[in-house]
C-alpha positions in Angstrom: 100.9 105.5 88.8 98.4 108.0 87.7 99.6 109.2 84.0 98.6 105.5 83.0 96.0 105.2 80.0 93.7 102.9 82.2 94.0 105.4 85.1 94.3 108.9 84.2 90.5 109.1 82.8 89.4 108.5 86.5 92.4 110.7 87.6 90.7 113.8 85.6 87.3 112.2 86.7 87.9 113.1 89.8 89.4 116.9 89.1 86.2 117.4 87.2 84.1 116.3 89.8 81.4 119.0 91.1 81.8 117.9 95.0 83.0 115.2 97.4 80.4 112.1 96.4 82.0 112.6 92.6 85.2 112.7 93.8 84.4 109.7 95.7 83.1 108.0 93.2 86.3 108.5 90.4 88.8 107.8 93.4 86.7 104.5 94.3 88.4 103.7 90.1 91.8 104.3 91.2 91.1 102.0 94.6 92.2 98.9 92.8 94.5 100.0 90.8 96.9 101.8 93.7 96.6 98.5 95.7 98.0 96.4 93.1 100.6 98.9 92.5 101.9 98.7 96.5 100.8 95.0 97.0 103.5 94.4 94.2 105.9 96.5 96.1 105.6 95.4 99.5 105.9 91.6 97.3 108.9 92.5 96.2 110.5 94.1 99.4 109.1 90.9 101.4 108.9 92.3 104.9 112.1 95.6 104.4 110.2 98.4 105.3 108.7 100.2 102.1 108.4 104.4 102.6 105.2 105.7 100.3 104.3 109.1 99.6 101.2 110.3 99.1 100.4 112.0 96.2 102.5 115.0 95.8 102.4 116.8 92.1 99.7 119.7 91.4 96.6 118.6 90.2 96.9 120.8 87.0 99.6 118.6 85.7 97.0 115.7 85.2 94.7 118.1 82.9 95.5 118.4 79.2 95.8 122.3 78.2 96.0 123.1 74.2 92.6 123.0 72.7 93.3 119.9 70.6 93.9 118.5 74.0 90.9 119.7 75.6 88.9 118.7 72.8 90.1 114.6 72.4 89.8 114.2 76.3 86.8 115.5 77.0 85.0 113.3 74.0 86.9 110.3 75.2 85.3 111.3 79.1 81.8 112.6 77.6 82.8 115.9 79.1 81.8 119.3 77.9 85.1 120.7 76.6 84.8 124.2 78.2 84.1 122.9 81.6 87.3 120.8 81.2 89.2 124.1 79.6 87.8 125.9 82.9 89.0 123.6 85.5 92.7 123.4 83.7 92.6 127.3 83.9 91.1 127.6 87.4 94.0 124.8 89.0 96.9 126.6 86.6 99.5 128.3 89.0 102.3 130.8 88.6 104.3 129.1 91.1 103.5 125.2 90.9 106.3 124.3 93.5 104.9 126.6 95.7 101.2 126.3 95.2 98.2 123.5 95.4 100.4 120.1 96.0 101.9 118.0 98.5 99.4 118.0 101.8 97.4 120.9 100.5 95.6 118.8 98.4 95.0 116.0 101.1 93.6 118.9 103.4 91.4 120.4 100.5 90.0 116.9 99.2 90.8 114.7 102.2 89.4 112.0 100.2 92.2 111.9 98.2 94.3 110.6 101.1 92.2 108.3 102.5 91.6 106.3 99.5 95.6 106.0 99.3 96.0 105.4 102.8 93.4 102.2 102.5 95.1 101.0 99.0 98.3 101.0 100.9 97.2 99.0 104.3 94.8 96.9 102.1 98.1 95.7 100.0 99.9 95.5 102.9 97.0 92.7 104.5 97.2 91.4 100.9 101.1 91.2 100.5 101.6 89.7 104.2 99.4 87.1 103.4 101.4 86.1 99.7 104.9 86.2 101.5 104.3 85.5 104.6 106.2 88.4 106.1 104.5 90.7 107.9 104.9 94.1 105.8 106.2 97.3 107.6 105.2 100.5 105.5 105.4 103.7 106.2 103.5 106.9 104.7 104.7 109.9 103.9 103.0 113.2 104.0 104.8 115.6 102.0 104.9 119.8 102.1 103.6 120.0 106.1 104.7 123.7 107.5 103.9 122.5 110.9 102.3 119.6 112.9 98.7 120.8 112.4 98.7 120.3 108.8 100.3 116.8 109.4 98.3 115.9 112.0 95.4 116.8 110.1 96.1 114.6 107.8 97.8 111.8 109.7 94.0 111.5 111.3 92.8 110.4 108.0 95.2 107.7 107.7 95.0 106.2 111.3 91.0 106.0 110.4 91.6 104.5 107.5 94.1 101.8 108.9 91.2 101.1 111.9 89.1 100.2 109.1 91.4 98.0 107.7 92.1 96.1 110.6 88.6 95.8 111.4 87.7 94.4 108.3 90.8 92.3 107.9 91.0 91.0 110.9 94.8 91.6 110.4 97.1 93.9 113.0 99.0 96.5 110.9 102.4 97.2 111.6 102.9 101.2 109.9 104.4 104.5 110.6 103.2 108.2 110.2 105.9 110.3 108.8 106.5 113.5 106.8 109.0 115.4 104.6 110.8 118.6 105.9 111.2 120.3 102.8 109.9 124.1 104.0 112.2 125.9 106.1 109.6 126.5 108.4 109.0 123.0 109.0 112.7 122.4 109.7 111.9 125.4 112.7 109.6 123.8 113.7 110.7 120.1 113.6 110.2 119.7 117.6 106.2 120.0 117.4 106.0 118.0 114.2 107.8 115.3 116.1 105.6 115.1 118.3 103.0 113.0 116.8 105.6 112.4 113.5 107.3 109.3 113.4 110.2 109.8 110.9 111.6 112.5 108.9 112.7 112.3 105.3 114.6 115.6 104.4 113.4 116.9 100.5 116.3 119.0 100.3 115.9 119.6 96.4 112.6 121.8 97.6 114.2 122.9 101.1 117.1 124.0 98.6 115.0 126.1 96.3 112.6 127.7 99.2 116.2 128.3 101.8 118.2 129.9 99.0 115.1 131.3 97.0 116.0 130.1 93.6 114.0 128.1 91.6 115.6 124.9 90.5 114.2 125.3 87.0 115.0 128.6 86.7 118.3 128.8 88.2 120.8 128.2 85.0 121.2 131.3 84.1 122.9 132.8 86.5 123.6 129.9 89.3 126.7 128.8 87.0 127.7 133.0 87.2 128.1 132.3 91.2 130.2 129.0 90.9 132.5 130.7 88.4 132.7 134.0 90.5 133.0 131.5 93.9 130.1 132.8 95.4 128.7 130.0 96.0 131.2 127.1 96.3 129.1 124.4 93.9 125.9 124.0 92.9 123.9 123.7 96.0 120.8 121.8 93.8 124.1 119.1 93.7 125.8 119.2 96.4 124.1 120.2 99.5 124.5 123.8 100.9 126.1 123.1 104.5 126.5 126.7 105.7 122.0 127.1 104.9 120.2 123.9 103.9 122.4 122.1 106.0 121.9 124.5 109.1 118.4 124.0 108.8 118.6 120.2 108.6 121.0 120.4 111.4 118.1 122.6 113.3 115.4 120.2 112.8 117.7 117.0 113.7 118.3 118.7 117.5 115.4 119.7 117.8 113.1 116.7 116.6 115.7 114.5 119.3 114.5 116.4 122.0 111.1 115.0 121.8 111.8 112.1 119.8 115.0 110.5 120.3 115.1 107.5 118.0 113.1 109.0 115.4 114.5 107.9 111.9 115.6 110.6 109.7 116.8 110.6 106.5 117.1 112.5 103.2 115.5 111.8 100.0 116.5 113.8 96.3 119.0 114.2 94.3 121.8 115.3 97.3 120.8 111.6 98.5 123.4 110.1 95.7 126.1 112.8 95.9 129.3 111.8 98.0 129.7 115.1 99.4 125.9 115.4 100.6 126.1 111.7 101.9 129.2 112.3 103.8 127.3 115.3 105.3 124.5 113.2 106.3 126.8 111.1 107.8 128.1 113.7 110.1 124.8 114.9 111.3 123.1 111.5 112.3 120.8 110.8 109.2 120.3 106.7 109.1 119.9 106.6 105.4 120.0 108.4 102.3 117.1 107.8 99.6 117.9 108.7 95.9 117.1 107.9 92.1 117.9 104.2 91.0 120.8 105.0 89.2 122.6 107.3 91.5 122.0 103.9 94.4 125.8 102.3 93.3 127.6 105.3 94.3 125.2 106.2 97.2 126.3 103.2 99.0 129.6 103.3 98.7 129.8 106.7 99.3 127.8 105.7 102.4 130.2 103.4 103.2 133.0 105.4 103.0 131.2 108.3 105.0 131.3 105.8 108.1 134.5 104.6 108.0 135.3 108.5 108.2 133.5 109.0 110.7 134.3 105.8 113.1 138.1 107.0 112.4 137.8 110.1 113.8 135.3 108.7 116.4 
């Protein structure tokens, strides 16, 4: 959605930007252009509920970084090249997975959010109107470490969909929710419930900050502990019961004693793996959320998982 030629000039626009009304002013580009993106998905869905995420990646990933680089993209944006080297350097991170992304940025530039949070609820006005089915979406806020962060930014998108409704005239029909993908947020899943409406379990990142290995970084040596069995598979394949899965199981109990019906649910690779599925299964996720081409086997997988389960029910 971003890395698009018509949009990432206003993406970088905004990075550049000295302070909020400049920010304001590139994200007021990318306005349109996110609407049409979810008014086409909410189109195609015709009234299933659509799950969004807000923006997630560092920002340093949308800044070019050799000198040749530098040099095209800030003529093409009338930019001084070493103000565009200096804000590539100053948002470069040793530890991207761990650093400036996720709801960090939504808490630093709240702007950011609110200009996604209106793009989503005015395509969902838009695509209810084109169908005729009322649109059910729900946003994501993804890297919270506890319900103040979330709630933080759950305000901004509550304002935003007053505003929408005000000026629409339309009644929204949406959700609040978040990904538990910290290990602290899986502790402290009972808080975040509290004002969360549904949990979506990144256990590719809960993997890597449980278990300390970096996905990236892990092949090595995490072949070394299948071979040697001390690890009985890949855990960035099949879901580690005995540490990720403890945590998920934490946060499920715990987010049920103040939430009872809140939906919960994992998203990542683990979401297309039989094993991992048959897991969820067992611990009371309602669905599984994984990469298009890994959705054939998810469902059967799925399907198998409950017929399991009813058996031994």
């Amino acid at each position: 959605m971003f890395f698009d030629e018509a949009r990432i000039v206003a993406v970088r626009e905004m990075i550049l930007a000295d302070d909020e009304a400049g920010r304001r002013k590139a994200l007021a580009k990318l306005l349109p252009f996110q609407r049409d993106d979810f008014r086409e998905l909410f189109e195609i869905m015709k009234g299933l509920p659509v799950t969004i995420r807000l923006l997630d990646p560092p920002l340093h990933e949308f800044l070019p970084h050799t000198d040749k680089d530098i040099a095209e993209v800030a003529e093409a944006m009338g930019a001084e090249p070493a103000k565009l080297k200096g804000r590539a350097q100053e948002l470069s991170e040793f530890n991207p997975m761990l650093g400036f992304r996720g709801c960090r940025l939504a808490i630093a530039f709240p702007e950011i959010a609110e200009m996604q949070a209106r793009a989503i609820f005015e395509a969902a006005v838009e695509a209810g109107k084109s169908t005729g089915e009322k649109v059910v979406c729900e946003v994501m806020v993804p890297l919270v470490v506890g319900r103040a962060d979330f709630d933080f930014v759950k305000a901004r998108i509550d304002a935003m969909a007053k505003a929408v409704q005000e000026e629409s005239g339309e009644t929204l029909v949406y959700q609040v929710g978040t990904m538990i993908e910290l290990p602290r947020a899986a502790l402290r899943a009972a808080e975040i419930a509290e004002t969360a409406e549904f949990f979506s379990f990144g256990t590719n990142d809960l993997t890597q900050t449980g278990l300390g290995i970096s996905r990236d970084d892990a092949a090595p040596f995490l072949s070394h502990y299948v071979d040697k069995k001390l690890l009985p598979y890949d855990p960035f394949v099949t879901i580690d019961r005995d540490g990720v899965g403890e945590l998920v199981s934490i946060a499920i109990e715990r987010a049920h004693t103040v939430r009872p019906k809140i939906k919960l649910g994992i998203c990542g690779e683990h979401g297309g793996d039989p094993a991992s599925i048959e897991f969820c299964e067992e611990v009371g996720l309602d669905y599984v959320s994984c990469s298009p081409f890994r959705v054939p086997i998810a469902r059967l997988a799925a399907a198998q998982a409950t017929l399991k389960a009813r058996a031994k029910g």
